[in-house]
C-alpha positions in Angstrom: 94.1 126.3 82.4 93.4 126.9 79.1 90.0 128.7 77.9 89.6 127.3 74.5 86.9 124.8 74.8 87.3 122.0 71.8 85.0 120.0 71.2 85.5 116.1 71.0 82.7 113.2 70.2 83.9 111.1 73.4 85.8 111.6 76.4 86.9 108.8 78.0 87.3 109.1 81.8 90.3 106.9 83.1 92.9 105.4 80.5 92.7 101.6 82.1 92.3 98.1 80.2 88.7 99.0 79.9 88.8 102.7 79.0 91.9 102.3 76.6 89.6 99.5 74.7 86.7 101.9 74.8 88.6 104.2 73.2 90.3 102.2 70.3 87.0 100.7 69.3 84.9 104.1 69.0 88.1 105.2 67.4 88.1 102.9 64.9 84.8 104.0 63.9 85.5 107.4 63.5 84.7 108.6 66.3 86.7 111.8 67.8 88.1 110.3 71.0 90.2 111.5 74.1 91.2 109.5 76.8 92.1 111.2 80.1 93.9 109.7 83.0 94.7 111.6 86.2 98.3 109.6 86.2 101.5 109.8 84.5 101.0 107.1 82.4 98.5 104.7 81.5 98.1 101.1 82.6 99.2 101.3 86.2 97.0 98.7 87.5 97.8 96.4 84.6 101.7 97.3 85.1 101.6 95.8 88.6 99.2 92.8 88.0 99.7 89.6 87.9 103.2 90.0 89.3 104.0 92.0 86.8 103.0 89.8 83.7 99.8 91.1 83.9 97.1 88.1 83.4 95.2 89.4 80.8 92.2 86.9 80.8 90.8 83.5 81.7 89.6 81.2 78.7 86.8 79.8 81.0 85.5 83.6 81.4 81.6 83.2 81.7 78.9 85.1 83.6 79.2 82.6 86.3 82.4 83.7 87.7 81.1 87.3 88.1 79.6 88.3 91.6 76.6 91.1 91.0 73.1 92.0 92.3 72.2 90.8 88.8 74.5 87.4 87.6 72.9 87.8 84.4 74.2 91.2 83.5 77.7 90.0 82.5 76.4 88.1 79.7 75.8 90.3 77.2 78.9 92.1 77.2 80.8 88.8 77.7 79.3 87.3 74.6 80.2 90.5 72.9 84.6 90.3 73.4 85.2 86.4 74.3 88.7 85.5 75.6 89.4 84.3 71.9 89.1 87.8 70.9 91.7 89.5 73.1 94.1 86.7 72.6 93.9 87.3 68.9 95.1 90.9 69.7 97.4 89.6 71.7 98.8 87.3 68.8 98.5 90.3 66.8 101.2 92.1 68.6 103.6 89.3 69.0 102.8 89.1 72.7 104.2 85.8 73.7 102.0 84.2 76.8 101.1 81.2 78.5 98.4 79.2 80.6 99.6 79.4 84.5 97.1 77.1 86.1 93.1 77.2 85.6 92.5 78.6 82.4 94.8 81.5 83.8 96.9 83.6 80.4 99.8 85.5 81.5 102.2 87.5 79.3 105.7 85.7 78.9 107.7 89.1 79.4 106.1 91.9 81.0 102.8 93.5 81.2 104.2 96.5 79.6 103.2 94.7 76.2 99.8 94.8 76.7 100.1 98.6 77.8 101.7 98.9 74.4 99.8 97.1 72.3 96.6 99.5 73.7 98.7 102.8 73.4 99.3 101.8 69.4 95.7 100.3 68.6 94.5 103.7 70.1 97.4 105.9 68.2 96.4 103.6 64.9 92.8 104.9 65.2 93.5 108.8 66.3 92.2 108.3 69.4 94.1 110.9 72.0 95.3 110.3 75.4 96.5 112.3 78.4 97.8 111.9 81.0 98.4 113.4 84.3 94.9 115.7 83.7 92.5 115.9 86.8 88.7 116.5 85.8 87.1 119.0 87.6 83.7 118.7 86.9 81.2 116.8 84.6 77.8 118.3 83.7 75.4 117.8 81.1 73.5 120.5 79.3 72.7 119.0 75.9 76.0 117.9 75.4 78.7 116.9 78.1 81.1 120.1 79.1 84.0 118.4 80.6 86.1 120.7 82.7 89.8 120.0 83.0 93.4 120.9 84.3 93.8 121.5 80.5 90.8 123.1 79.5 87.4 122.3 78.4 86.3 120.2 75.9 82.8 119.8 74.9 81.6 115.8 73.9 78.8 113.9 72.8 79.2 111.1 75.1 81.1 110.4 78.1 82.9 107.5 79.4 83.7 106.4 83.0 86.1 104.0 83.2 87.3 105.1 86.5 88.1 102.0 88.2 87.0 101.7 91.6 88.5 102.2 95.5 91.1 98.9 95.6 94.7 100.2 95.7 94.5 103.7 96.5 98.4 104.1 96.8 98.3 103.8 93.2 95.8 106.9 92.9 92.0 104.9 93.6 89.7 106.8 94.5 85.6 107.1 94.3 85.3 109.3 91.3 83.0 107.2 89.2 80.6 106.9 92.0 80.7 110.5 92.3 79.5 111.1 88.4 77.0 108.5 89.0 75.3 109.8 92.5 75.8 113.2 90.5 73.5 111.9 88.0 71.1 110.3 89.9 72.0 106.6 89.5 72.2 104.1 92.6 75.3 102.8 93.9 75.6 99.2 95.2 77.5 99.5 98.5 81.3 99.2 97.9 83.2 96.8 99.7 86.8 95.4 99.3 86.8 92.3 96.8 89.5 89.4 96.4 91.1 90.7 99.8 93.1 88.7 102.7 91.2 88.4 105.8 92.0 89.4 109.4 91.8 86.5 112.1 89.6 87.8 115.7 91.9 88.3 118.5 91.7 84.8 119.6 92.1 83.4 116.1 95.5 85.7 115.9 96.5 84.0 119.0 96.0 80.2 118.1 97.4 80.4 114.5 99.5 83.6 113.7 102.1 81.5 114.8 101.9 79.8 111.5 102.0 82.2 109.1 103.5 81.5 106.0 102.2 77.8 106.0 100.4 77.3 102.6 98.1 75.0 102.4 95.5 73.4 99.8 92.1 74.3 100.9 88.1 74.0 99.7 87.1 77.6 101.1 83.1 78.6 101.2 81.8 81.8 102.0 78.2 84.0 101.7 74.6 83.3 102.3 72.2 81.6 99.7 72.7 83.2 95.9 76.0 85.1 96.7 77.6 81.5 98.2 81.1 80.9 96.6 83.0 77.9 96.7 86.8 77.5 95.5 89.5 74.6 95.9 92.9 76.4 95.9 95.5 77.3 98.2 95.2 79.4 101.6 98.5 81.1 103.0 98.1 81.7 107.2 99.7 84.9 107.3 100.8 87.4 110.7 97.1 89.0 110.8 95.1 86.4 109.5 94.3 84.3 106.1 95.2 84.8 102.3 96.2 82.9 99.4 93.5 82.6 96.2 91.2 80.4 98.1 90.7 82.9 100.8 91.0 86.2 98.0 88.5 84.3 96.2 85.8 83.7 99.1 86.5 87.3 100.1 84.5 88.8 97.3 81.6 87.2 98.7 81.9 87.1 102.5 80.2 89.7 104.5 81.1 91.0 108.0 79.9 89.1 111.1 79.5 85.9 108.7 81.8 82.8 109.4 83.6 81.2 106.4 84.0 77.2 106.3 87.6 75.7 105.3 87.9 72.4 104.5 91.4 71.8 105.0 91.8 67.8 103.8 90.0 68.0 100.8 89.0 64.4 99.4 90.7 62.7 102.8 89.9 60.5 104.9 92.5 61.2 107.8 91.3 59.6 111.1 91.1 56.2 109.0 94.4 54.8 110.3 93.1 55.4 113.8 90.0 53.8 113.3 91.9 50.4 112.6 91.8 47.4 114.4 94.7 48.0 117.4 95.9 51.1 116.4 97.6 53.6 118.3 94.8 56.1 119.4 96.6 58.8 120.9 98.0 62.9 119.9 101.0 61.3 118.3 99.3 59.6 116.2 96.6 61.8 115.0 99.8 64.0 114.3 101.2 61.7 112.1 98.5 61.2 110.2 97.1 64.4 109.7 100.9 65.1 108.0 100.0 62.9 105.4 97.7 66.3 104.1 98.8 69.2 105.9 102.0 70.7 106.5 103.8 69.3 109.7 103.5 73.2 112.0 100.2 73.2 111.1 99.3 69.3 111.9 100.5 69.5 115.2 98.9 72.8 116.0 95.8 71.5 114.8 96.0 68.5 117.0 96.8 70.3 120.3 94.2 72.9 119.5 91.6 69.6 119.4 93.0 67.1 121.0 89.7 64.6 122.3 90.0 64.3 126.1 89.3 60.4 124.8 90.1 58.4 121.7 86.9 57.0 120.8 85.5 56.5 117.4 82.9 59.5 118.0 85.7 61.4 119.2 88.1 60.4 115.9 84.7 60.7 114.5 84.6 64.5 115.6 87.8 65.4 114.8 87.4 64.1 111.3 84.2 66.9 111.0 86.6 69.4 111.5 89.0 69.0 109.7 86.6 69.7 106.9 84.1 71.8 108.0 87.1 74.4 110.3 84.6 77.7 110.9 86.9 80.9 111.2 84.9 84.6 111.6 87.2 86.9 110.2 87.1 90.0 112.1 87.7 92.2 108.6 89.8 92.3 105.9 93.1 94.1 104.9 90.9 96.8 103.4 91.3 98.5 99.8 95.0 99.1 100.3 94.9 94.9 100.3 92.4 94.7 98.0 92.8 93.5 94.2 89.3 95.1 93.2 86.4 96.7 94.3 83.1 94.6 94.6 79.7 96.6 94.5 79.5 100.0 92.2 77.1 101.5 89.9 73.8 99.3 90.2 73.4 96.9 86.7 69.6 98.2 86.8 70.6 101.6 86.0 72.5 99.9 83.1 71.7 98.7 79.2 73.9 95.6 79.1 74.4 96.0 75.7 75.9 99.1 75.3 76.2 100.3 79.4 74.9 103.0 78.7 73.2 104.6 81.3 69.0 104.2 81.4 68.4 107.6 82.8 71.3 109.8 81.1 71.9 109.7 77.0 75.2 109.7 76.7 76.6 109.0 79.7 78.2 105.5 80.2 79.8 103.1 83.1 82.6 100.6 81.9 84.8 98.4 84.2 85.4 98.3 88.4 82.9 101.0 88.6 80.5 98.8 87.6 78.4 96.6 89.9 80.5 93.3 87.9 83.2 91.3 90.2 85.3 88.8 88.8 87.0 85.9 90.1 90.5 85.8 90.9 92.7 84.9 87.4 92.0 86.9 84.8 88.1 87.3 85.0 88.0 91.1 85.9 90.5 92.0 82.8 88.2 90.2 80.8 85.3 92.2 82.2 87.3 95.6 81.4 87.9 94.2 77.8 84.5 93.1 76.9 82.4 96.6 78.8 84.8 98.5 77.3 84.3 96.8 73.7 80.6 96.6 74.2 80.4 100.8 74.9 83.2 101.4 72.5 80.7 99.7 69.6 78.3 102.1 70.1 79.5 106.0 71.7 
């Protein structure tokens, strides 16, 4: 370790999209920057998202697709970077991209470009960045003494930008929340967010059978404020459901809570049984509940609720569950599973301005650390982009 301590106006605690644009912004104002990252290289998580491509924003990005103790918290910062300004970075570099489905931007070639393009708008400004340095402590005495594998270094105003507890294989862990209990500021209880969900023991046996059937769903999850609703696709897998509908309710189901699906969306399905002399029996129903789902699951769905008559309050029946199916998931797939972590530093400890924290000068919480979960598409990059801009104006 070396004993020189140098002394640095920001250090920058985790080199992801939203630390790496924290960095390049106070860097372009002058402002002596380091950016450390306990990996190799920078831009893991982006490296491996959206398939690769990484899918840098949404152009719909608002406050309403964020899930937090305080929905209006997002705003500010939102307001602050718009999608409009990180595409015009993009177009800056040269990055080719396109619009997948709902508002969704993904790079044309690889999400190494947007890795790139932060690694030389950081290099541009003198910002510095290292890699593969583990912080061993954080304490405040005046300044901010940041000991290191590499030293000490002595700065005005630190940065978390940790990231949060999703995909610990790739080197997750609860570091940010550390520095923030360390410092006396609450923590919103973690949970995995946009994760697949594991069916009960009972579920597993009446539909595992059908995993990898993909169907088009309207899934709704939570209680009262924290109720999300989305109309996408749901994947049956061997331990229970996924696909973006069910990724997307996860955020905002909690254990012991059912979820709804309606699984023919906009359909009326028992209508060609309700017709005068026709056939009213399992074969039937079969047939016409193919018209919407996928032929496995149709007929599983009619043996599993096959009327023991064929009235029209039985057909009636039927046709209420088809769009109101209530599953309790018995978990999810956990972190490992998980795209990002929901819950993190309380908003209330925050200035949504700046996120800077209220009891600490100096100190500030950018990113998946943050209380701030996006929907699934591009919402949680933008988040990174626009907390990270937002501090980065001001450190």
């Amino acid at each position: 370790m070396g004993s020189v301590t140098q002394r640095i106006d920001v250090a920058v605690l985790g080199g992801g999209a939203a630390g790496m644009m924290c960095a390049l912004e106070a860097g372009r104002r002058g402002r002596r920057v380091v950016v450390f990252d306990h990996a190799e290289k920078i831009g893991k998580k982006i490296l491996i998202s959206g398939g690769g491509r990484c899918n840098f924003t949404n152009i719909h990005a608002r406050a309403e697709n964020f899930l937090s103790e305080n929905p209006h918290f997002a705003k500010s910062a939102l307001a602050r970077f718009t999608p409009a300004d990180i595409i015009a970075m993009i177009e800056k570099h040269g990055i080719r991209y396109h619009e997948k489905t709902l508002g969704q931007l993904f790079c044309d070639r690889s999400a190494m470009d947007v890795v790139t393009m932060l690694e030389r708008e950081c290099a541009e400004v003198g910002v510095r960045v290292r890699v593969g340095v583990r912080i061993l402590s954080v304490v405040r005495d005046g300044e901010f003494r940041v000991e290191t594998s590499e030293g000490v270094f002595r700065a005005e105003s630190v940065v978390i930008a940790t990231g949060g507890l999703s995909i610990p294989k790739m080197g997750a862990t609860g570091f940010g929340y550390g520095i923030a209990e360390q410092f006396g500021l609450r923590i919103i209880e973690c949970r995995p967010g946009l994760v697949p969900l594991v069916f009960s023991a009972d579920d597993r046996e009446r539909w595992c059978a059908l995993s990898g059937v993909s169907t088009e769903v309207v899934a709704t999850a939570g209680a009262a404020k924290r109720r999300g609703n989305f109309r996408e696709k749901m994947l049956v897998t061997h331990r229970g459901l996924s696909g973006p509908a069910i990724l997307q309710v996860s955020s905002y189901w909690r254990p012991g809570e059912a979820i709804e699906l309606d699984i023919a969306p906009g359909a009326s399905v028992m209508a060609p049984l309700l017709e005068r002399n026709a056939r009213r029996d399992s074969g039937a129903a079969t047939l016409a509940l193919r018209a919407v789902l996928p032929g496995r699951m149709a007929e599983r769905w009619v043996a599993l609720n096959e009327p023991s008559d064929w009235t029209n309050h039985s057909l009636a029946g039927m046709e209420r569950g088809l769009h109101a199916w209530r599953v309790t998931p018995a978990g999810t797939e956990g972190y490992a599973k998980a795209e990002v972590t929901a819950g993190g530093v309380d908003t209330a400890e925050l200035d949504a301005k700046t996120m800077q924290s209220r009891k600490v000068q100096g100190l500030y919480f950018i990113g998946e650390v943050v209380d701030v979960t996006g929907w699934l598409g591009g919402y949680n990059f933008q988040w990174a982009w626009a907390s990270g801009f937002s501090a980065g104006q001001v450190v």
